[in-house]
Backbone as JSON Lines, residues from 0, in Angstrom:
{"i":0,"aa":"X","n":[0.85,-1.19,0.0],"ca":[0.0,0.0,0.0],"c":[0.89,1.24,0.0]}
{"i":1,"aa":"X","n":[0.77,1.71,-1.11],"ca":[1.41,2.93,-1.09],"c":[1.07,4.25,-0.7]}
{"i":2,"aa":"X","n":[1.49,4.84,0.24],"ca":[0.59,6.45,0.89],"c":[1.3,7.59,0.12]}
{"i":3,"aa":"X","n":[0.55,8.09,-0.3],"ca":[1.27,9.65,-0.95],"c":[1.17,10.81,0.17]}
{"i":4,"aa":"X","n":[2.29,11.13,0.78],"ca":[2.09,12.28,2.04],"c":[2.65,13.54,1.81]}
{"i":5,"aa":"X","n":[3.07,13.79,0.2],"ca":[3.86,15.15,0.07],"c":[3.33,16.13,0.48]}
{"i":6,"aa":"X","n":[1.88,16.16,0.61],"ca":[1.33,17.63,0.76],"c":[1.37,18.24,2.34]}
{"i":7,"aa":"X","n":[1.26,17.2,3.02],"ca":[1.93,17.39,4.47],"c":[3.14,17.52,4.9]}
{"i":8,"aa":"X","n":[4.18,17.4,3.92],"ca":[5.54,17.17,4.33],"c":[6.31,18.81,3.92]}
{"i":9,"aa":"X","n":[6.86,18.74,5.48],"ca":[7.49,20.75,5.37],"c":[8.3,20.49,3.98]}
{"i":10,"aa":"X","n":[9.17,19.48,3.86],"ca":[10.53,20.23,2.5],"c":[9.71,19.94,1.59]}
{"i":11,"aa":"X","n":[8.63,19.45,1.29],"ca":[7.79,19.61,-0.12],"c":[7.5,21.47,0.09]}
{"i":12,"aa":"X","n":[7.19,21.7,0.78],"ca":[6.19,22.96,1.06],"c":[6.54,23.86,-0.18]}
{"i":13,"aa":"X","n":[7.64,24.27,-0.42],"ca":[8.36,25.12,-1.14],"c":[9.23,25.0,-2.0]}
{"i":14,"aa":"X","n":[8.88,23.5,-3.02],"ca":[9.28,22.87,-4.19],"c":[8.59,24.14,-5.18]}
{"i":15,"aa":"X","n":[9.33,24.72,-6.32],"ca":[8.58,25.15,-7.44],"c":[9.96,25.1,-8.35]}
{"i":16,"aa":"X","n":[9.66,24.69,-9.89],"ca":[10.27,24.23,-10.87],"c":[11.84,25.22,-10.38]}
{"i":17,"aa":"X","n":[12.04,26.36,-10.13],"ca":[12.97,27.56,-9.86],"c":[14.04,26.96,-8.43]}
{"i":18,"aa":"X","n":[13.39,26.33,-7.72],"ca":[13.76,26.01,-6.53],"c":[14.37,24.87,-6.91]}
{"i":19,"aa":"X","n":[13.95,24.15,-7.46],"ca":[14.79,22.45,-7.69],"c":[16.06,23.02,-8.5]}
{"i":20,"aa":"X","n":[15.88,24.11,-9.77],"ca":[17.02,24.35,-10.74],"c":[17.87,24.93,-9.7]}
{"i":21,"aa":"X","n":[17.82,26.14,-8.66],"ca":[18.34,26.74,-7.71],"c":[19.35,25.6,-6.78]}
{"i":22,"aa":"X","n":[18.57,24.27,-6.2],"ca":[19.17,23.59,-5.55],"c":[20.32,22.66,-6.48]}
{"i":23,"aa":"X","n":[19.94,22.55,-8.09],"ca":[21.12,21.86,-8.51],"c":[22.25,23.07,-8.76]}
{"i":24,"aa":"X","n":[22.16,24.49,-8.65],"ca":[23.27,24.84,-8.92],"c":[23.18,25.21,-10.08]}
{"i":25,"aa":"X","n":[22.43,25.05,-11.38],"ca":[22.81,25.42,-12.96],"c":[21.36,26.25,-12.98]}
{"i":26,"aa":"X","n":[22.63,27.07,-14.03],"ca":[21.63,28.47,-14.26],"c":[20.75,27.95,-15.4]}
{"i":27,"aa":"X","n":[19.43,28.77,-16.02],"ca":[18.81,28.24,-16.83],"c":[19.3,27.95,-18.4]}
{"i":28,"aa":"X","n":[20.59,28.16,-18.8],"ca":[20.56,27.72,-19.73],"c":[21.55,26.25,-19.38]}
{"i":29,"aa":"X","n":[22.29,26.1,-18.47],"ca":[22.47,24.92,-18.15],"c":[22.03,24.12,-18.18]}
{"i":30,"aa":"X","n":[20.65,24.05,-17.6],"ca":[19.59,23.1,-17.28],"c":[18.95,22.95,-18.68]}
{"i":31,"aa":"X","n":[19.05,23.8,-19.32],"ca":[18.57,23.47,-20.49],"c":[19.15,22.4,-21.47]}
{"i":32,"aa":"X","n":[20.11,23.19,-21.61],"ca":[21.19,21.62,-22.16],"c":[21.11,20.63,-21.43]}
{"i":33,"aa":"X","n":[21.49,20.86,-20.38],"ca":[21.2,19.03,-20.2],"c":[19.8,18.3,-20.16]}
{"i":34,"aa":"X","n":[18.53,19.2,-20.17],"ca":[17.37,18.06,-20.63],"c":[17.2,18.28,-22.1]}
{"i":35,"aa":"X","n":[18.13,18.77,-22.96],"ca":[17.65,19.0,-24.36],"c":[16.77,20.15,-24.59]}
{"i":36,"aa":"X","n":[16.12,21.06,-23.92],"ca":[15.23,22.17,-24.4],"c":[15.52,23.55,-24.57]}
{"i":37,"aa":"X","n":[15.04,24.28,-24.85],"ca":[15.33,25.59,-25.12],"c":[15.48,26.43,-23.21]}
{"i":38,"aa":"X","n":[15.61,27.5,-22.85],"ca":[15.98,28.44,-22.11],"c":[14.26,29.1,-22.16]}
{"i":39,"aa":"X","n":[13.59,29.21,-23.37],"ca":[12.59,29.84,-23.01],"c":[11.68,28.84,-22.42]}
{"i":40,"aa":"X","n":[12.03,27.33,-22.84],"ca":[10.6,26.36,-22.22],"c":[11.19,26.24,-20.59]}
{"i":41,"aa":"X","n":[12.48,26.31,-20.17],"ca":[12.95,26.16,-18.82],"c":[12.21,27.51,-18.22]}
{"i":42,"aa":"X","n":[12.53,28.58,-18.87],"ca":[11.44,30.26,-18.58],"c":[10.36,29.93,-18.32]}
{"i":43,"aa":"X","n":[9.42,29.5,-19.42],"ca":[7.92,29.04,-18.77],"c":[7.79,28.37,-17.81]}
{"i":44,"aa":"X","n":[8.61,27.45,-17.68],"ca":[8.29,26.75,-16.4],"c":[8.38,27.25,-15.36]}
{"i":45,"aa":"X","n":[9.28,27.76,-14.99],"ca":[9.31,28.65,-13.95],"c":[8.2,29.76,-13.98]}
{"i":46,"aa":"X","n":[8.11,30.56,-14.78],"ca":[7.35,31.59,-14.61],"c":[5.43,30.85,-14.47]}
{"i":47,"aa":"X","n":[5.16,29.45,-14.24],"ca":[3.95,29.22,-14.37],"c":[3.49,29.51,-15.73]}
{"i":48,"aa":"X","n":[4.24,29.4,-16.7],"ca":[3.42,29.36,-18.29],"c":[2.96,28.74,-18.69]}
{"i":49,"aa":"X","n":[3.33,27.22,-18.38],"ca":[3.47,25.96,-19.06],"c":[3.82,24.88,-18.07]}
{"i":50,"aa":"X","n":[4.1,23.67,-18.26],"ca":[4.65,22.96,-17.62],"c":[5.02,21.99,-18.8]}
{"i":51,"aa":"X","n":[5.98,20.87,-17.95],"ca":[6.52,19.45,-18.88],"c":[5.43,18.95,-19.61]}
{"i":52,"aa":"X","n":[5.93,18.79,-20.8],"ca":[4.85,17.57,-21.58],"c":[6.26,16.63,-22.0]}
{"i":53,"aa":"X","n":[6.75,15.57,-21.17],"ca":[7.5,14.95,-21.48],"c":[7.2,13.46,-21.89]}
{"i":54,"aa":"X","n":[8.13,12.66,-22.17],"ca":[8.04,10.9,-22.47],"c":[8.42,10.75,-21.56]}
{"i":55,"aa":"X","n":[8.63,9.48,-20.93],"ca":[9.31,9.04,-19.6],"c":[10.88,8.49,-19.66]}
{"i":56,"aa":"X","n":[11.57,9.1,-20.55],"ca":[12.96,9.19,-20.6],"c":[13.31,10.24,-20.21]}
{"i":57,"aa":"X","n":[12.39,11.76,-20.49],"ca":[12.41,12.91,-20.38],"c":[12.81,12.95,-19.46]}
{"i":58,"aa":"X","n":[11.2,12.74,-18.55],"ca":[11.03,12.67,-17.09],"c":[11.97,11.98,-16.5]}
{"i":59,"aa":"X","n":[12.69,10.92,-16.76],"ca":[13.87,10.11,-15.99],"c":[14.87,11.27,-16.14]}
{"i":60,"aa":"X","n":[15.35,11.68,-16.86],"ca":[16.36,12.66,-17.26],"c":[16.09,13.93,-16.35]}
{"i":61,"aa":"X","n":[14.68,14.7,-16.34],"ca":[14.59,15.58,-15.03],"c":[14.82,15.23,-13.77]}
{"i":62,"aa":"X","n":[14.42,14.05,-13.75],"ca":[14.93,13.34,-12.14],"c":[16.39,14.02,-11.85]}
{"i":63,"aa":"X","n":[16.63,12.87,-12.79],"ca":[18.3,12.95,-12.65],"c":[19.06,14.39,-12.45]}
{"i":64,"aa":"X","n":[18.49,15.29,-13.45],"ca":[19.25,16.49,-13.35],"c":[18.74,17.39,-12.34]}
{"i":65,"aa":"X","n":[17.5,17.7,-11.75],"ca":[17.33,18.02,-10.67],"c":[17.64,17.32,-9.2]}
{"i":66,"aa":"X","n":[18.18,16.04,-9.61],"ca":[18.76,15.24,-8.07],"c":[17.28,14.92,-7.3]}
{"i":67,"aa":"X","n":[16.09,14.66,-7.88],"ca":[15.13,14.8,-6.96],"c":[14.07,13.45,-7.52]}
{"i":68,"aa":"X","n":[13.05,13.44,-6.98],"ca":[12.23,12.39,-6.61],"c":[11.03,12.65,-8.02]}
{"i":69,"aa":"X","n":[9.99,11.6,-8.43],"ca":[9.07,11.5,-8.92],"c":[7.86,12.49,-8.51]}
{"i":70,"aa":"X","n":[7.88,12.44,-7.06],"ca":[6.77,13.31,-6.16],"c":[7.29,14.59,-5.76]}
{"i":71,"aa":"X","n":[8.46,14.71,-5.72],"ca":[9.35,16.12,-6.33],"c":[8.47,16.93,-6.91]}
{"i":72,"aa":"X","n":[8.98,16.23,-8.07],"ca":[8.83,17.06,-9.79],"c":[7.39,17.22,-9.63]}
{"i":73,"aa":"X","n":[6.62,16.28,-9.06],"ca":[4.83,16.33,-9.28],"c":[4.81,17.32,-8.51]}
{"i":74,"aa":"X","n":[5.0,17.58,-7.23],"ca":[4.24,18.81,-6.23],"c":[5.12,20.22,-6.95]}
{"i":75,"aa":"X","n":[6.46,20.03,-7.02],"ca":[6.91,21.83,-8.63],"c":[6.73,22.22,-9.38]}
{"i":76,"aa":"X","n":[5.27,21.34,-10.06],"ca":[5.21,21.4,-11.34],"c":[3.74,21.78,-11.19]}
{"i":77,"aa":"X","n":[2.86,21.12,-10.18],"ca":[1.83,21.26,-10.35],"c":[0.93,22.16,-9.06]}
């Protein structure tokens, strides 16, 4: 049985797409290169424009480059 408890949990509190790029350290065009996208789709994201429409290599690949979790990326994104 799996429990999903992010929304209660303090270090979720203050996940947003800006904050995960902030905690790896690379500025936005960094981050860009390494998931393959442009600087302006890393912009939207942050700014609440847009969010990921990824495949799940993508998404493995954001993992990775943000250093962070599945339920991470879900509560920064959404």
């Amino acid at each position: 049985a799996c429990q999903l408890q992010v929304v209660n949990d303090y270090r979720y509190s203050q996940l947003t797409p800006l904050s995960l790029r902030e905690l790896t350290g690379l500025t936005k065009a960094e981050l860009a290169a390494e998931l393959g996208l442009s600087v302006k789709t890393i912009n939207n994201w942050e700014l609440n424009r847009s969010q990921p429409k990824l495949v799940p290599s993508q998404l493995k690949q954001m993992m990775s480059v943000y250093q962070c979790t599945l339920d991470e990326l879900i509560v920064a994104f959404e």
